[in-house]
Each structure stands twice: as structure tokens, then as C-alpha cells.
C-alpha positions as CSV (number, residue, x, y, z in Angstrom):
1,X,15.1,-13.7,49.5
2,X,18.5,-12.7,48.0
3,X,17.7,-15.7,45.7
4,X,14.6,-14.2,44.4
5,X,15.9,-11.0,44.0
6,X,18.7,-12.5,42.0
7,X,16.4,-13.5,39.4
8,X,14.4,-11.1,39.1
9,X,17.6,-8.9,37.9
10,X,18.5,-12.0,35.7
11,X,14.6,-12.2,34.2
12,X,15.1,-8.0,33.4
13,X,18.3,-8.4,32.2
14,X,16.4,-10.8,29.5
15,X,14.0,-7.9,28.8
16,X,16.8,-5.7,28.4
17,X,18.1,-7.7,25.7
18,X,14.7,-7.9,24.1
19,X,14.6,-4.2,23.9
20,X,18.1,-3.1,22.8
21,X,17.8,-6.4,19.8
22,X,14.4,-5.2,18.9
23,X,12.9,-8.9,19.8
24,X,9.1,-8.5,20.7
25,X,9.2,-12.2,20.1
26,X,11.8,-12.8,22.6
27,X,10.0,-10.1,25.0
28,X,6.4,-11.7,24.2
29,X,8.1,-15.5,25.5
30,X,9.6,-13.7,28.7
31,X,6.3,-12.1,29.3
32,X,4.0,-15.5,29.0
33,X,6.8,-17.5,31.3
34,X,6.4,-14.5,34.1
35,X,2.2,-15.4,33.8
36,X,3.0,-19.0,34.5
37,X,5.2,-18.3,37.1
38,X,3.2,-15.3,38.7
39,X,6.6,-13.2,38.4
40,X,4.3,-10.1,37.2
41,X,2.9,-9.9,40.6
42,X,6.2,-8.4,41.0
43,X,6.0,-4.7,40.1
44,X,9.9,-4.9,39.5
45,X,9.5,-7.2,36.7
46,X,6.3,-5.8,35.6
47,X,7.5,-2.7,35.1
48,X,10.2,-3.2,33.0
49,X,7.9,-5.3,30.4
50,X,5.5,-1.9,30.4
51,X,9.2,-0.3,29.4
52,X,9.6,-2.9,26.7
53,X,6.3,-2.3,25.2
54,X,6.5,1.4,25.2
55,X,9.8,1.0,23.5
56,X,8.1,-1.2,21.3
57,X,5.2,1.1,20.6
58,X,2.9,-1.6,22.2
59,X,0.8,0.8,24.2
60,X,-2.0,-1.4,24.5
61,X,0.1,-4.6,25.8
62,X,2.0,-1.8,28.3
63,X,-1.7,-0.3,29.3
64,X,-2.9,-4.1,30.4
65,X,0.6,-5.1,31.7
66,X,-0.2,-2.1,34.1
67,X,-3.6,-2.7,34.4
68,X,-3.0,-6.6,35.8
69,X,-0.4,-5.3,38.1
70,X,-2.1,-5.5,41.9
71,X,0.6,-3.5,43.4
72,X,1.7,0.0,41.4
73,X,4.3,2.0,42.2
74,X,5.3,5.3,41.2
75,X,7.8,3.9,38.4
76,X,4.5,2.0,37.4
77,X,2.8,4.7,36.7
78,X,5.9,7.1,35.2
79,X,7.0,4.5,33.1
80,X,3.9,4.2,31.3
81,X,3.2,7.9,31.3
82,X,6.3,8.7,30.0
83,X,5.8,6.0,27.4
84,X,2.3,7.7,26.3
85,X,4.6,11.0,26.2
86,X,7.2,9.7,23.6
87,X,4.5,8.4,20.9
88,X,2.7,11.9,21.8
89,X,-0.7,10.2,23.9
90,X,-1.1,13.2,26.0
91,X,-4.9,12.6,26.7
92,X,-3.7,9.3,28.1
93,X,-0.8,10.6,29.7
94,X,-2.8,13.6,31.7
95,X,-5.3,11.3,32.2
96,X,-2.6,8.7,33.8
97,X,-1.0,11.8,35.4
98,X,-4.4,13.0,37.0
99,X,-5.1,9.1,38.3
100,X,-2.1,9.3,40.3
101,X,-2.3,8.8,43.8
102,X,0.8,10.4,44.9
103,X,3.4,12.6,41.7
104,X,6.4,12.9,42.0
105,X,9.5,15.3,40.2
106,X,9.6,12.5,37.9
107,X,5.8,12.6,36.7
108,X,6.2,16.5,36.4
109,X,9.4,16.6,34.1
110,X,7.8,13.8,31.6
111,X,4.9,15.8,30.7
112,X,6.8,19.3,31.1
113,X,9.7,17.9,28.9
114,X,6.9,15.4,26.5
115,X,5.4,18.8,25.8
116,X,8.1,20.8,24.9
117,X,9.5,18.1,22.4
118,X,5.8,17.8,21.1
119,X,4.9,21.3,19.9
120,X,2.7,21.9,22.4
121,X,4.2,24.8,24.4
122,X,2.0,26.5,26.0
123,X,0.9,23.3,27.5
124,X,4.5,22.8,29.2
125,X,3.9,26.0,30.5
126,X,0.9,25.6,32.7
127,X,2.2,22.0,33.8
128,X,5.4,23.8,34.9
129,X,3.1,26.7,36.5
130,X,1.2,23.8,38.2
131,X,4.3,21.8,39.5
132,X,5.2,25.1,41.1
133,X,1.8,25.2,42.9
134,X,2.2,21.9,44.1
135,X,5.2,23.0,45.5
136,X,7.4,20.3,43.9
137,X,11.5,21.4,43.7
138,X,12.6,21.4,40.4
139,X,15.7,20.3,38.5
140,X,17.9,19.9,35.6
141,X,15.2,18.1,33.3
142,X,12.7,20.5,34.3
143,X,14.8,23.2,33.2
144,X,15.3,22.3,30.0
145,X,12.0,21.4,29.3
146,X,10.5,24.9,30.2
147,X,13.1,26.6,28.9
148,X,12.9,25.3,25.6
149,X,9.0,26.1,25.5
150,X,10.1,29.7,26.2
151,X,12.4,29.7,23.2
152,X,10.3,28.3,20.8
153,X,6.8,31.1,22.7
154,X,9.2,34.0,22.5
155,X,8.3,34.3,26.0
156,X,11.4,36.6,27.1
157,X,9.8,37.6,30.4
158,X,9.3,34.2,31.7
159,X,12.3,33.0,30.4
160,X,14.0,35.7,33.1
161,X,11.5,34.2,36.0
162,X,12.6,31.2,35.4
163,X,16.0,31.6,34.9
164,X,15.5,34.2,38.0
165,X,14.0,31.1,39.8
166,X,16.8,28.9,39.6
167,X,19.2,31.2,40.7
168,X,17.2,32.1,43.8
169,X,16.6,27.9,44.7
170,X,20.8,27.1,44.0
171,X,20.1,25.1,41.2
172,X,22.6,23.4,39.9
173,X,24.0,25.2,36.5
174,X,25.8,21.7,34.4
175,X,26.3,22.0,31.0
176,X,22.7,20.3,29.6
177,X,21.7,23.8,31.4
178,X,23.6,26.5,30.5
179,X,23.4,25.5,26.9
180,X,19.6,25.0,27.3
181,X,19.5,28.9,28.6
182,X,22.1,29.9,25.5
183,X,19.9,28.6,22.7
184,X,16.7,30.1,24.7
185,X,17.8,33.5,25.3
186,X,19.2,33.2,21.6
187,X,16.1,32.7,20.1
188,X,14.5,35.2,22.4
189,X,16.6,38.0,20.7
190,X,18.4,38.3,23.7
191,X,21.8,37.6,23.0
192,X,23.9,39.8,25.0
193,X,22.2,37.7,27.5
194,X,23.1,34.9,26.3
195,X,26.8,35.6,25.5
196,X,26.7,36.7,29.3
197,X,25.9,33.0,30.0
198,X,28.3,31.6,27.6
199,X,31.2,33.3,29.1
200,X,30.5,32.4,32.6
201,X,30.9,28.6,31.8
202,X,33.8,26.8,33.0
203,X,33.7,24.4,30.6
204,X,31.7,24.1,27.1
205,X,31.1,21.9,24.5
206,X,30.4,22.0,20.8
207,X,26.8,22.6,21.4
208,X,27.6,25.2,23.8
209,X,29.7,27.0,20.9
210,X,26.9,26.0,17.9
211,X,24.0,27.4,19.7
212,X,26.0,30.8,20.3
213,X,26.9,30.7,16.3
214,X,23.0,30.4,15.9
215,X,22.2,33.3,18.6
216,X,24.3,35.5,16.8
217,X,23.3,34.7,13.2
218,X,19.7,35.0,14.3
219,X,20.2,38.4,15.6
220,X,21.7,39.4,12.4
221,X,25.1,39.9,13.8
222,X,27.2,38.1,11.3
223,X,30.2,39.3,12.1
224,X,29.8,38.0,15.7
225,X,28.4,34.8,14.5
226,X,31.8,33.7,12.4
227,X,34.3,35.5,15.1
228,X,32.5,32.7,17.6
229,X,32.7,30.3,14.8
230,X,36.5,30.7,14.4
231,X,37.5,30.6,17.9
232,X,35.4,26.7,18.1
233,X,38.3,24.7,19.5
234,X,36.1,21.9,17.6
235,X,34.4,22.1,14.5
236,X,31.9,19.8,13.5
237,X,28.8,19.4,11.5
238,X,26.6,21.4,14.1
239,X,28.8,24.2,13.8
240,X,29.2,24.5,10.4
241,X,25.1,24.2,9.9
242,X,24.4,26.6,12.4
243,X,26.7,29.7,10.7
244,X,25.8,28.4,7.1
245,X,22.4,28.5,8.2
246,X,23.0,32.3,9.8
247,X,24.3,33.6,6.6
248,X,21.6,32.0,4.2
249,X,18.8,33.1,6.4
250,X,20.1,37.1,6.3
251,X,20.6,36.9,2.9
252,X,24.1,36.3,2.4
253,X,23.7,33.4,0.6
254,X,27.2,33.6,-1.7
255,X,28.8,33.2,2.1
256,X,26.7,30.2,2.9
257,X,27.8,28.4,-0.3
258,X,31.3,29.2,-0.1
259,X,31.3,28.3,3.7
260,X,29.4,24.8,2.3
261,X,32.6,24.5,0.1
262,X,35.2,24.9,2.7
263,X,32.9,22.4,4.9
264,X,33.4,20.0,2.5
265,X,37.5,20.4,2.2
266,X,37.7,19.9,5.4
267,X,35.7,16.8,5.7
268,X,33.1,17.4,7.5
269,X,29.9,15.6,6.3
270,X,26.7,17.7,5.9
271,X,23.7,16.9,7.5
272,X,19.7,17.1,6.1
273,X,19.7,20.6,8.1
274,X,23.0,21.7,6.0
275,X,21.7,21.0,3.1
276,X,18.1,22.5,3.7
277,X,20.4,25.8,4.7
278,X,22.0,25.6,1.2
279,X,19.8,24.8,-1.4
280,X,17.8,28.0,0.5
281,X,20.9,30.0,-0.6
282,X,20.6,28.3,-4.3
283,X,17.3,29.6,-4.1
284,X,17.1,32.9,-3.4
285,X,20.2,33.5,-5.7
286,X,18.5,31.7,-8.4
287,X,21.9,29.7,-8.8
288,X,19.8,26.5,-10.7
289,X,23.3,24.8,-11.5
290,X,24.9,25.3,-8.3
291,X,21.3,23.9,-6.9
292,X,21.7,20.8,-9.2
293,X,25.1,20.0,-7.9
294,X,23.7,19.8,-4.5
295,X,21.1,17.5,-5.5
296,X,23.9,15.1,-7.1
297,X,25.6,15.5,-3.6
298,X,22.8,14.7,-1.9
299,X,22.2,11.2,-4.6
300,X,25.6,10.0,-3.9
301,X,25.4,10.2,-0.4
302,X,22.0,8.6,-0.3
303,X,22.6,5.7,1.2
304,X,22.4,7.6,4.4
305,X,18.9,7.7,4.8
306,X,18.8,10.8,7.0
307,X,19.5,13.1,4.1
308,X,16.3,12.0,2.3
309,X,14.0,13.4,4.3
310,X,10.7,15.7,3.8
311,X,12.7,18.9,4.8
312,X,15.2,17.9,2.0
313,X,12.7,17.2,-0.5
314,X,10.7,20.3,0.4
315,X,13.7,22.6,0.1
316,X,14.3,20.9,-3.1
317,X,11.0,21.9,-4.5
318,X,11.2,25.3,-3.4
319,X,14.8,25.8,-5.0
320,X,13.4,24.2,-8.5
321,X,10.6,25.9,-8.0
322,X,12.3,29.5,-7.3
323,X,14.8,28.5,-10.6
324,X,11.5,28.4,-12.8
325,X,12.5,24.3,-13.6
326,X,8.6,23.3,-12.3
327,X,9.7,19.8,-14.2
328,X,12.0,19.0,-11.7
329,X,9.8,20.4,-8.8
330,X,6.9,18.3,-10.0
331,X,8.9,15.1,-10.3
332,X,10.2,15.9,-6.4
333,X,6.8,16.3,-5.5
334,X,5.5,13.3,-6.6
335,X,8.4,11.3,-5.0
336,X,7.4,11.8,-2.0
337,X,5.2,9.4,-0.4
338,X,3.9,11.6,2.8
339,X,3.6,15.2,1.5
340,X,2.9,17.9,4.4
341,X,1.5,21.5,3.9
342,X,5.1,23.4,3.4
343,X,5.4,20.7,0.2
344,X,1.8,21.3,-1.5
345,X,2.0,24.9,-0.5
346,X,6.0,25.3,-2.7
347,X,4.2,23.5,-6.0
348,X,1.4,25.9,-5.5
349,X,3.3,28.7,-5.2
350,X,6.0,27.7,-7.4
351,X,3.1,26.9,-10.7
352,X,1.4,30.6,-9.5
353,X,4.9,32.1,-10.0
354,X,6.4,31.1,-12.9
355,X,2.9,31.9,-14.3
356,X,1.3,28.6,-14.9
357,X,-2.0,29.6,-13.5
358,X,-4.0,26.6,-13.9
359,X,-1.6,24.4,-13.2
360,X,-1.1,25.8,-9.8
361,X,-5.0,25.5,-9.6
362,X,-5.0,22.1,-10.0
363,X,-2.7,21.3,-7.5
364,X,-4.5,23.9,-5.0
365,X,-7.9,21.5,-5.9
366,X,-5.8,17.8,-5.8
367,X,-4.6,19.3,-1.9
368,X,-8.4,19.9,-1.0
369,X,-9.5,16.8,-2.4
370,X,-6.3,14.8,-0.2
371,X,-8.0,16.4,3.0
372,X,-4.5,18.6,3.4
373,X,-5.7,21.6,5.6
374,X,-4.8,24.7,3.8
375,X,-3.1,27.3,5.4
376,X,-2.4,31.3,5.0
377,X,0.3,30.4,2.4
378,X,-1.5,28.1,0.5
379,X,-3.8,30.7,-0.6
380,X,-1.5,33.5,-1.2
381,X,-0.1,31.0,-3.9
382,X,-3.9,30.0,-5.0
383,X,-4.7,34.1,-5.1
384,X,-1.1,34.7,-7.1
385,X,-2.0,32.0,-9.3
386,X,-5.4,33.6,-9.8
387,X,-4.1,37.1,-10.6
388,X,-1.3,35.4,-13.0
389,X,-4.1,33.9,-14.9
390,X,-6.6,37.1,-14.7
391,X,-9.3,34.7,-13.2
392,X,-11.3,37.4,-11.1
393,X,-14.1,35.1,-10.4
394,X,-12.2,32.5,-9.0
395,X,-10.0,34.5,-7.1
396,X,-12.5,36.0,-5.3
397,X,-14.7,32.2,-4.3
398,X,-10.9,31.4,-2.9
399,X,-11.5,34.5,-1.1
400,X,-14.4,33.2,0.1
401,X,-13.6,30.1,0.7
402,X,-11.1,30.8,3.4
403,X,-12.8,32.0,6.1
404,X,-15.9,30.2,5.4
405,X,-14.3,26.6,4.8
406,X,-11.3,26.6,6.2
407,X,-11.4,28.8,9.0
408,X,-8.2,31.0,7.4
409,X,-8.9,34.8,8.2
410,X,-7.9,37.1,5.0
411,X,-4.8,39.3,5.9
412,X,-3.6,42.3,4.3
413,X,-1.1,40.1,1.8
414,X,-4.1,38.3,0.2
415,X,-6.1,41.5,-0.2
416,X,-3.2,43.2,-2.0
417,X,-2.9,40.4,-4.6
418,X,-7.2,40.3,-5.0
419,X,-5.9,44.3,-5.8
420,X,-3.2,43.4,-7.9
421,X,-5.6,41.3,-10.2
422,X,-8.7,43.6,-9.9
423,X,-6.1,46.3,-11.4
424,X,-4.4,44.2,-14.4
425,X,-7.9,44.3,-15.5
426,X,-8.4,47.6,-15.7
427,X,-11.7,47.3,-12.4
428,X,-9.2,50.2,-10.8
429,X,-12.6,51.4,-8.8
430,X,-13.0,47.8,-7.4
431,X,-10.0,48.0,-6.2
432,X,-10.2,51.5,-4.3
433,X,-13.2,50.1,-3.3
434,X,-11.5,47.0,-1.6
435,X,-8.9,48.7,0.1
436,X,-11.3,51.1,1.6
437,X,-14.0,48.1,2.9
438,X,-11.0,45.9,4.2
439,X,-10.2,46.3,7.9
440,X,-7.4,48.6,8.4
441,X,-6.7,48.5,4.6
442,X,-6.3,52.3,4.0
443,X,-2.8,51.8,6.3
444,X,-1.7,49.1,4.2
445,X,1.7,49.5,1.7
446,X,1.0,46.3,-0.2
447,X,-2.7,46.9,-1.1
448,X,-1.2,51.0,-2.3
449,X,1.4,49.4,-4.0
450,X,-0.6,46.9,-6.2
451,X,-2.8,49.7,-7.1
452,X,-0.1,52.5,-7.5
453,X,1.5,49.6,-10.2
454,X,-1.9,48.9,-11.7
455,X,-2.7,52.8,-12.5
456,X,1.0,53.2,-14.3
457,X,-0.1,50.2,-16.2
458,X,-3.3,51.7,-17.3
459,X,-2.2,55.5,-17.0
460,X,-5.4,56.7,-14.2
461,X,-4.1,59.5,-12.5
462,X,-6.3,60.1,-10.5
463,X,-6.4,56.9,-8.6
464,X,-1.9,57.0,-8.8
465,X,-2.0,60.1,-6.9
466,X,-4.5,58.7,-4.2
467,X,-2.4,55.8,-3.8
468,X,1.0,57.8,-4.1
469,X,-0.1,60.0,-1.3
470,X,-1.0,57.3,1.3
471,X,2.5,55.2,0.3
472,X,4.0,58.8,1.3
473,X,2.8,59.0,4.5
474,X,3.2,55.1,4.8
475,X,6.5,54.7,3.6
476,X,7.9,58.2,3.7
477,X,11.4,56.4,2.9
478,X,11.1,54.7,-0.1
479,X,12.1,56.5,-2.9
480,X,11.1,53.9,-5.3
481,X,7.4,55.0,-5.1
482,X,8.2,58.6,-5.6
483,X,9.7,57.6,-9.0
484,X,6.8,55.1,-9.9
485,X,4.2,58.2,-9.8
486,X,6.8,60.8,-11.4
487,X,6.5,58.7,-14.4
488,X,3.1,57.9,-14.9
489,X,2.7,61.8,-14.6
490,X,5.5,61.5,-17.3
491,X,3.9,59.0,-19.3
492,X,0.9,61.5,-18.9
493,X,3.2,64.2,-20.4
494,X,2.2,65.9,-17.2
495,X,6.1,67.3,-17.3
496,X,5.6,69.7,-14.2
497,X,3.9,67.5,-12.4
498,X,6.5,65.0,-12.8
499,X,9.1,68.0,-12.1
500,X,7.5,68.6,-9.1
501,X,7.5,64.8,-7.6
502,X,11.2,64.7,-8.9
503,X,11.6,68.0,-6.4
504,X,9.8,66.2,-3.3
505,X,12.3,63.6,-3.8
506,X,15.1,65.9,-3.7
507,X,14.3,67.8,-0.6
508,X,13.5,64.6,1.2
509,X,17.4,63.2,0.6
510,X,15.6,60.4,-1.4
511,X,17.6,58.4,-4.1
512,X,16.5,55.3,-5.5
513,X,19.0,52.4,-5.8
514,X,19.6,51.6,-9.6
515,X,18.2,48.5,-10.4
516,X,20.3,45.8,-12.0
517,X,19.4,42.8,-14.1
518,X,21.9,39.4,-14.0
519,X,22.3,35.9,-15.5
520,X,24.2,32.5,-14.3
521,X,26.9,31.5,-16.4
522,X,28.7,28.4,-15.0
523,X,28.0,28.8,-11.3
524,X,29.0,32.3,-11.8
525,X,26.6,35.2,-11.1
526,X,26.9,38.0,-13.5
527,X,25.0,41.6,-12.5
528,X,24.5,44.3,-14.8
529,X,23.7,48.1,-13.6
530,X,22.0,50.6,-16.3
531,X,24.8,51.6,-18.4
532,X,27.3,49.2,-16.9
533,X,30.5,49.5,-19.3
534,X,32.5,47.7,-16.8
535,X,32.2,43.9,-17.8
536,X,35.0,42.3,-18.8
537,X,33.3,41.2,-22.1
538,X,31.0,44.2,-22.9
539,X,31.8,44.4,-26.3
540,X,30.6,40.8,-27.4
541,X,27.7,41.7,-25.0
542,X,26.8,45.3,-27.3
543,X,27.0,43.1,-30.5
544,X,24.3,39.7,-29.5
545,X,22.2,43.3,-28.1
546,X,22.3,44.5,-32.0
547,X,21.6,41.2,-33.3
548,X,18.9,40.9,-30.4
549,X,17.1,44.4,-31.5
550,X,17.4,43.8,-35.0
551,X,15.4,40.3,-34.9
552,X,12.7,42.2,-32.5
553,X,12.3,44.5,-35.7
554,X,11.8,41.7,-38.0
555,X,9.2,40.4,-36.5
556,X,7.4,43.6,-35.8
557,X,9.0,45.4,-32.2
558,X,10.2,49.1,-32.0
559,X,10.9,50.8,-29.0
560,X,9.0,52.7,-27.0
561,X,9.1,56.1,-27.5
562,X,6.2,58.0,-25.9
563,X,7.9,56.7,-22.5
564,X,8.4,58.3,-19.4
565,X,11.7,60.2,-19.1
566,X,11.9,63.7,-19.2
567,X,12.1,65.6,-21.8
568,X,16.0,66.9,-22.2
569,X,17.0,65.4,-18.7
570,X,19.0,62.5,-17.1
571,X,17.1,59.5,-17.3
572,X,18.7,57.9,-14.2
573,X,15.4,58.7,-12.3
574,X,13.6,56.1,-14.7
575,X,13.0,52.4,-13.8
């Protein structure tokens, strides 16, 4: 007996090697020797070949291997449940799981946890809710499998059950835990909570002190975020992702690029994440050189094939794209050989943008055609790249074409671009019209705003003070649309009209921020206020303006001088 038992370790200590040097070969030999011999009567050895061919993504060799197996156990059945789990065969898995003659904690956690790990939330929800019923006891793996389905639901509430639940049972709170509960309650919004939880642990590790960087950072509470940061015994890339990350995502993106830069001195290497955090930053800033340098970065380290990945690629695009460089975007687009929605949706956007129209069309049509499901953003760059290109027609079949094709229901977003082309061409009625037929469009601020812009385009009063007076009661805050109908009354020469908005402003405590304009010059970003004297080279600046005005003149420009200022008054109200 010992004999036999003896090799049977010996015959899974083969398979072992099989697995861990990636042999099928030397798995599929070992398997046909155990037929001859009639070793896979023995559900020890059988089992650990349905391991081997799970880990091999051999699900049909592990489903037969199981099937031929006279005697099951409940490792039988777990392992090759869990191995449906990993490659995400959850109709096979419940189906396996519903078989079973007898579950176990074991059977629970893989589905709970496969879930989780899969996307598929809610579903980890109700198995957890039905482990509960079946009054199995819970532990560790089943905790951080439910947990992180309430993170990614936003499900607060039972988050706190469950978290109340394991107090009440003892559970045992290790570290896999308490960090699980950190990063939950983090994501929840709740993270005093989580802080709470960090404090109480004896001992922590880097993930422990990354996932409260990230709690804080996504609560806005930046300042938090890098005092955590600093007091990190151990700083590594997780660390440094997480606060970049925090500071690009609350638009601070200067901070996350100098933070990449002291990353870097100290020798920590980036990850694809890191980057993905950056070249965000480079976007929104419009910093195309600084974005270019981190593309190089990310060519020389290439070799590591992690960094080359479709979240890389895609926030490539969308920095090239946000730049107004739709070469480069294009080029990127095209390298990559399995494009999701996020990557059609950034060329579509990015063409609609930078106002190529029809280009951004095409790519919207080439997406349909490759049987990519469109989503809500794809047509809010298909519906920009419509109103860029005046096509009213067309916008409206897109229109159409969501709800009817595509199963996409209109929201208020796509309605106000449909508004902001109806009004660049002057069909101001058609727009009213819209607003007042959409559901719940009358308490809308984007669909008043596009028309509000389109009547000081076209100079309708009537229509800018019907759209004024609803962004008033909308937005009573925002002093920028107070101005924006002062001056079409200006434009108007409507002078006490104008007065009179000018007045409203006044009494409200309204102000409206000056606006600035700015340029890159060698990874330097310059802004410019109105009547900004304080740049260091502001003379050299007045003279290129002169040279500037006086070639606008020679080929037929003058200024505008029927604008909408006031007549003897500051103009500082005007933007």
C-alpha cells in the first residue's frame, strides 16, 4: 500500500514538472502510460492531470479526464470548476457547480472569487448571498472576492454587512484582508473608513500603504494622498503609480509629471499603469513634446513586453489625439492588432475634434463594418464629428441609429451636440423645438448652452434670453453665462439691456474668471491673461503681434469693431 502510494506522488510529481515547463507533450506521455496502467482509476492522479490541462487551457482533455474518472471527489469536481473559472466558462462552471453532489467552502469561493476577477459583479453577489443560505462559514478567500465586487458595484451598504459579518463570526483579519477592505471602502468614497482600518493594522505592506495613496487621491484629498505617500517606509512602483495616478486624474497633471520625473531619479521603473497615468497628464495639458518623450521611454524599454499593451496604445491615441497630431494617432491605431471600443472610440473622437469631419466618419463606418459594438461615446464623437462638418442629415440617421440598431438610449450630451449643430446653421427653432420634445430636456445646461452660443453667433434675442433665463435658474452660479447674453444684447446695441444683465451679475457676487490663452515652448507651458504685461519677454511678444496684425491687413482682415463691449466702459466683462 505505502508502495502504491509512493508512486502515485512520484507519477504527480512528473505532472508537476509538465505544468511548471509548459510540456503538454511530456503531460500527454504521462497521461497515455496512466491508461495502460489503469493509474487514472485513481482520482489522486486523475485529478492532477485535470489540473495540468486546465493550466494548459485544455478544457476539453480536463472535461473527459473527469468524465472517465469512476470515482469523483470533491477536488474532482473543484479543480475542474475552478479551471472553467480562470479561462472565464461560467456556464460550464455553474453548471459543474449545480451537478455537485455535495459543495463545499472551496466550490463557493471559486465562483465567488472567478466572478469578481471576471467583471461579473453582481453575479459574485448572489453566489455569496447563496453560500450564506446554504449556511456555509466563510473565510479569507471569500472575503476578498465579495469585497472586491462591492468596490468595483459601489455597494457601500453591503460592503458594511459584510464587513459587519465578519466581525460578528471572528474572522480572521491577515493582511490579504485588511487591504482587501482598504481598497474597497476606498473606492466606495469612504475613506475615513478606510484610514480607520489602515491604522488598526499591526503590520502593513506596500499594498497596504498604495491602496490608501489611491483612497485618498480618489477622494480628491491630495494633500492626504502624498502625506501617506511620504511616510511609505517602502517605495515602489505601486506606490508611485497610485499618487501619480491621483494627481493626473484631479487634474493636477504638472504634479503627476514632475512626480514621474523624481520616479525615475530614484530608479524605480514604471509600469504600463504609470505610463497610462502620464501620458493622461500630457493630454489634458496639451504638452505634445513632453508626450513624445514618453513615447521614446516607452520604445527603449520595449523589450519588456508589458508596457506595450492596449491600455498603453490607447492612451497614446488619446494624448496624440488631444495634441491635434491625428498622424501619429492614426499610425498607433493601426499598430494595433486587437483594437477594443475605448481605441476606435479616441480616433473617432480625436478626427471629430480637431475638425476632420469625414474622416472621423469613416472610421465611425470601418467600426460598424468590424462588428465593434458602439457605445454612448462612440456617438458623441460620430454626433461632434457631424456638427464639425455641419452634416444635419446625417447627424440626425446617427441619431436614429442608436436606439434602433444598437440598442444605445440618447442622453442629454448627444442632444446638446444635435443643438449645437441645428444652431451653427442658423435652424435656432429646431433646436427650441428639440430641447422641448426631449425627455427632461428643458432642465438640461448643455442643451441651453449650445443654444445660448448658437443665438450670439447668429444675434436672435429672443431665443438668447429664453435660454439665458433657464441657465439662470439652472446654473445660478455661473457667471460665465450672464456675460455670454450681456453681450449679445451688446452686439444688439441693446446698451441697457446689457446694463441691466451686467447689474444681475453684480448683486449676485458673480465674477467671471478671466480667461487665458497659452502655448508650449520646450516642455514649458506659457499662459497669457488679457492684458498680461508680466512675461518676461513681452516686448518681443508686442512686436511678432504688429507684424502678425499687419499681414492680416494685407490680405484683407480688420478688426471688429461693431463688437460687444460697452460703450465708454471697462471691457474686462468681455470674453
Amino acid at each position: 500500500m505505502k508502495e502504491g502510494l509512493g508512486l502515485d506522488y512520484f507519477f504527480t510529481f512528473l505532472i508537476s514538472k509538465a505544468i511548471k515547463s509548459k510540456n503538454l507533450s511530456l503531460g500527454l506521455l504521462l497521461h497515455s502510460q496512466f491508461i495502460k496502467k489503469a493509474l487514472t482509476l485513481r482520482p489522486f492522479i486523475t485529478n492532477h492531470l485535470i489540473a495540468m490541462y486546465s493550466k494548459f487551457n485544455e478544457t476539453k482533455s480536463a472535461q473527459r479526464a473527469f468524465d472517465e474518472l469512476v470515482v469523483k471527489n470533491s477536488y474532482s469536481w473543484n479543480i475542474l470548476i475552478s479551471g472553467y473559472v480562470q479561462r472565464g466558462h461560467f456556464d460550464r462552471a455553474c453548471k459543474l457547480f449545480d451537478q455537485m453532489p455535495s459543495r463545499n467552502l472551496v466550490s463557493y469561493n471559486s465562483l465567488i472569487y472567478g466572478f469578481s476577477q471576471h467583471g461579473f459583479y453582481k453575479e459574485s453577489v448572489l453566489m455569496f448571498l447563496k453560500m450564506l443560505k446554504d449556511c456555509m462559514v466563510i473565510d479569507s478567500c471569500t472575503v476578498v472576492g465579495i469585497v472586491g465586487a462591492c468596490a468595483r458595484l459601489g455597494a457601500l451598504r453591503f460592503l458594511c454587512q459584510v464587513h459587519g459579518f465578519m466581525i460578528v463570526f471572528g474572522l480572521d483579519m491577515n493582511l490579504i484582508v485588511y487591504n482587501a477592505l482598504i481598497d474597497a471602502y476606498g473606492k466606495c468614497g469612504e475613506v475615513d473608513c478606510a484610514y480607520r482600518i489602515f491604522n488598526r493594522m499591526s503590520e502593513r505592506d506596500v499594498v497596504s500603504w498604495a491602496s490608501m495613496v489611491v483612497a485618498y487621491a480618489k477622494a480628491s484629498r491630495l494633500e492626504d494622498a502624498f502625506r501617506v505617500f511620504k511616510e511609505t517606509p517602502i517605495k515602489n512602483t505601486l506606490s508611485w503609480t497610485g499618487l501619480i495616478a491621483g494627481f493626473a486624474q484631479n487634474s493636477c497633471g504638472n504634479e503627476a509629471l514632475d512626480l514621474f520625473r523624481q520616479m525615475l531619479e530614484e530608479g524605480v521603473q514604471p509600469n504600463a499603469y504609470t505610463f497610462v497615468a502620464v501620458l493622461s497628464a500630457c493630454a489634458d495639458l496639451a504638452l505634445i513634446e513632453r508626450g513624445k518623450q514618453i513615447h521614446a521611454h516607452i520604445v527603449r524599454v520595449g523589450s519588456r513586453g508589458d508596457l506595450l499593451n492596449l491600455f498603453v496604445f490607447n492612451a497614446l491615441i488619446d494624448m496624440y489625439c488631444k495634441c491635434g497630431n491625428m498622424n501619429s494617432a492614426k499610425l498607433l491605431f493601426e499598430r494595433i492588432h486587437e483594437k477594443d471600443v475605448v481605441s476606435w472610440n479616441s480616433l473617432i473622437t480625436g478626427f471629430a475634434q480637431n475638425g476632420h469631419g469625414e474622416d472621423s466618419l469613416n472610421v465611425f463606418r470601418m467600426m460598424i463594418e468590424e462588428n465593434v459594438r458602439p457605445n454612448h461615446r462612440t456617438f458623441i464623437g460620430a454626433l461632434s464629428a457631424c456638427c464639425h462638418a455641419g452634416l444635419i442629415s446625417e447627424g440626425m440617421r446617427i441619431l436614429e441609429l442608436m436606439e434602433k440598431y444598437f440598442g444605445v438610449t440618447p442622453r442629454s450630451d448627444h442632444y446638446a451636440i444635435l443643438i449645437d449643430l441645428l444652431g451653427r446653421k442658423n435652424k435656432l427653432e429646431e433646436a427650441m423645438n428639440m430641447i422641448k420634445r426631449t425627455p427632461n430636456g428643458t432642465n438640461c445646461v448643455g442643451m441651453w448652452g449650445s443654444l445660448l452660443g448658437a443665438c450670439r453667433v447668429h444675434g436672435n434675442l429672443g431665443f438668447a434670453r429664453q435660454a439665458a433665463e433657464a441657465l439662470f435658474e439652472l446654473e445660478p452660479k455661473n457667471a460665465a453665462r450672464y456675460v455670454m447674453l450681456s453681450n449679445i444684447y451688446a452686439t444688439a446695441r441693446r446698451w441697457d439691456d446689457s446694463r441691466a444683465v451686467k447689474r444681475l451679475m453684480e448683486e449676485r457676487g458673480l465674477r467671471k474668471e478671466a480667461a487665458y490663452s497659452w502655448i508650449e515652448v520646450r516642455n514649458v507651458r506659457h499662459e497669457f491673461v488679457v492684458k498680461d504685461e508680466g512675461h518676461s519677454q513681452i516686448e518681443k511678444i508686442h512686436e511678432l503681434i504688429i507684424v502678425l496684425v499687419d499681414h492680416m491687413k494685407d490680405v484683407g482682415y480688420g478688426p471688429l469693431r461693431d463688437g460687444s463691449l460697452f460703450p465708454d466702459e471697462d471691457e474686462t466683462i468681455c470674453c
